[in-house]
C-alpha positions as CSV (number, residue, x, y, z in Angstrom):
1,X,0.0,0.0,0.0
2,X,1.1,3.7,-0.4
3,X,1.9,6.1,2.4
4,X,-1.3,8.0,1.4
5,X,-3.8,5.0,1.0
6,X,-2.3,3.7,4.7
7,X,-2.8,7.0,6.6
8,X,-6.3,7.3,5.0
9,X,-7.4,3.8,6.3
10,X,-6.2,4.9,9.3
11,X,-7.7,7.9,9.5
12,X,-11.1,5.8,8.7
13,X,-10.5,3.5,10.9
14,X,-10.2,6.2,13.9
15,X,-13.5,8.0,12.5
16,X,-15.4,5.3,12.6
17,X,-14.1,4.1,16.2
18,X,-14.9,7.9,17.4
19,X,-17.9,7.5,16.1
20,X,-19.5,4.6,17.4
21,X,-18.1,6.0,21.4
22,X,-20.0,8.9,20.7
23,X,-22.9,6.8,19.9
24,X,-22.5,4.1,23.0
25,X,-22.0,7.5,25.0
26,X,-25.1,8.9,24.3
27,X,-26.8,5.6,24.9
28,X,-25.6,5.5,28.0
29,X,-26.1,9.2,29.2
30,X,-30.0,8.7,28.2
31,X,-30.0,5.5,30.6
32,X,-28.8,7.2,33.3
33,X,-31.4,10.4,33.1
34,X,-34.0,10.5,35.6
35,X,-36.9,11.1,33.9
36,X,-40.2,12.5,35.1
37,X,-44.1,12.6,33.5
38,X,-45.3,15.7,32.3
39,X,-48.2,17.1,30.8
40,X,-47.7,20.0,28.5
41,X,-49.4,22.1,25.6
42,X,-47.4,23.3,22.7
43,X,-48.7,25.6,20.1
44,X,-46.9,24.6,16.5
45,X,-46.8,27.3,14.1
46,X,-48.3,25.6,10.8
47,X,-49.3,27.4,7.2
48,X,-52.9,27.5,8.3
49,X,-51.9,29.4,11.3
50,X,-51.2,27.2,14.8
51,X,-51.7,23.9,15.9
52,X,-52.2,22.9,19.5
53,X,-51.4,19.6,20.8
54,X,-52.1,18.6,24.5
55,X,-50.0,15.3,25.8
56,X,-49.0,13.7,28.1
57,X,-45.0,12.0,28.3
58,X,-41.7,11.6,29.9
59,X,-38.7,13.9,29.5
60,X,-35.4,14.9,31.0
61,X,-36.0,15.8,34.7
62,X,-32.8,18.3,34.5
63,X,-34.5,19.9,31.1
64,X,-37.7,20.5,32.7
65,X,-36.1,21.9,35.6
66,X,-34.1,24.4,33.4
67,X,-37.2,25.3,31.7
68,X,-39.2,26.0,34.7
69,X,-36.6,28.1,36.2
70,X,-35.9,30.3,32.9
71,X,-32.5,28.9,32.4
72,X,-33.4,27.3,29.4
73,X,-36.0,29.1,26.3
74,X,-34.7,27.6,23.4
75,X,-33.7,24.5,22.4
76,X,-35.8,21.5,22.0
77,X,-37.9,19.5,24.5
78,X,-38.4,15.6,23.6
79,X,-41.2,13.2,25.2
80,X,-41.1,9.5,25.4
81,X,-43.9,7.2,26.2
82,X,-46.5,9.6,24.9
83,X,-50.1,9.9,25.2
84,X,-52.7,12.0,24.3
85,X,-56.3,12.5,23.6
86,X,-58.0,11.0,20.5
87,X,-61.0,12.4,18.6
88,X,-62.9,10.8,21.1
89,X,-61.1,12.8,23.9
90,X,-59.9,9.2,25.3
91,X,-56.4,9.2,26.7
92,X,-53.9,6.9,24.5
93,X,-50.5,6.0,23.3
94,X,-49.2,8.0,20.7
95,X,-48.8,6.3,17.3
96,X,-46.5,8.6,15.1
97,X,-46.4,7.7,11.2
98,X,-42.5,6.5,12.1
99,X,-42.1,6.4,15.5
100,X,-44.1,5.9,18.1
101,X,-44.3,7.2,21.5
102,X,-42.1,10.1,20.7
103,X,-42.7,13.7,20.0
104,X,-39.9,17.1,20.2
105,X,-41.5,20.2,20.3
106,X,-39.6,23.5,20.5
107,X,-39.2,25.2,23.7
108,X,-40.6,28.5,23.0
109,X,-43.7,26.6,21.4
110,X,-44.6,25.4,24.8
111,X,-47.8,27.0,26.3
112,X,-48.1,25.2,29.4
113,X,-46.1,22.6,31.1
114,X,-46.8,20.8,34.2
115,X,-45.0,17.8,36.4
116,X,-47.5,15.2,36.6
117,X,-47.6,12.4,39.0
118,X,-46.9,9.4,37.4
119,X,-48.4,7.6,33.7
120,X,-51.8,8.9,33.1
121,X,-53.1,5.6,31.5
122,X,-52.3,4.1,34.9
123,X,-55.4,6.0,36.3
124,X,-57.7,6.5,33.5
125,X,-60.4,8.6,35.1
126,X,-57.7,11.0,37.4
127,X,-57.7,13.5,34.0
């Protein structure tokens, strides 16, 4: 092999290594974040004007506590284990058209924001 192709392997070698830390890192970072239920409204600017959505899910306890406090106003906020209310206004999962269970919103396109006390579809008729 040539000087050049050798220190290009290399080099792709180490990218790809660097890489996949940076992935296993992350992995492991959202395993060890306490996370805590909220319920929140955002208010999505859309071409028709705004869009509201209401839900329930779990997010970062340290985000949420940043937001609360006004340390944090930008940025994004992102839910797991979603749920929110159907046409029927019946509480349920979240089904996204790829993934489910998981919505971001923008920050500033939070309305309201609220700790709840644990999984809403654990008590059906507490909301």
């Amino acid at each position: 092999m040539t000087q050049n192709l050798r220190l290009a392997m290399i080099a792709l070698v180490i990218s790809i290594a660097t890489s996949a830390c940076s992935t296993v890192s992350s992995r492991n970072s959202e395993r060890n974040t306490e996370w805590i239920w909220l319920y929140l409204q955002v208010n999505v600017p859309v071409d028709e004007g705004i869009e509201s959505h209401w839900q329930y899910g779990r997010t970062d306890k340290t985000l949420y506590e940043r937001i609360v406090s006004n340390e944090t106003s930008t940025g994004y906020i992102k839910l797991i284990d979603v749920r929110h209310f159907n046409d029927d206004d019946k509480l349920v999962p979240y089904e996204g058209h790829i993934v489910s269970g998981v919505s971001v919103y923008r920050i500033e396109h939070i309305v309201y924001l609220e700790e709840a006390k644990c999984d809403p579809l654990l008590f059906p008729d507490a909301h």
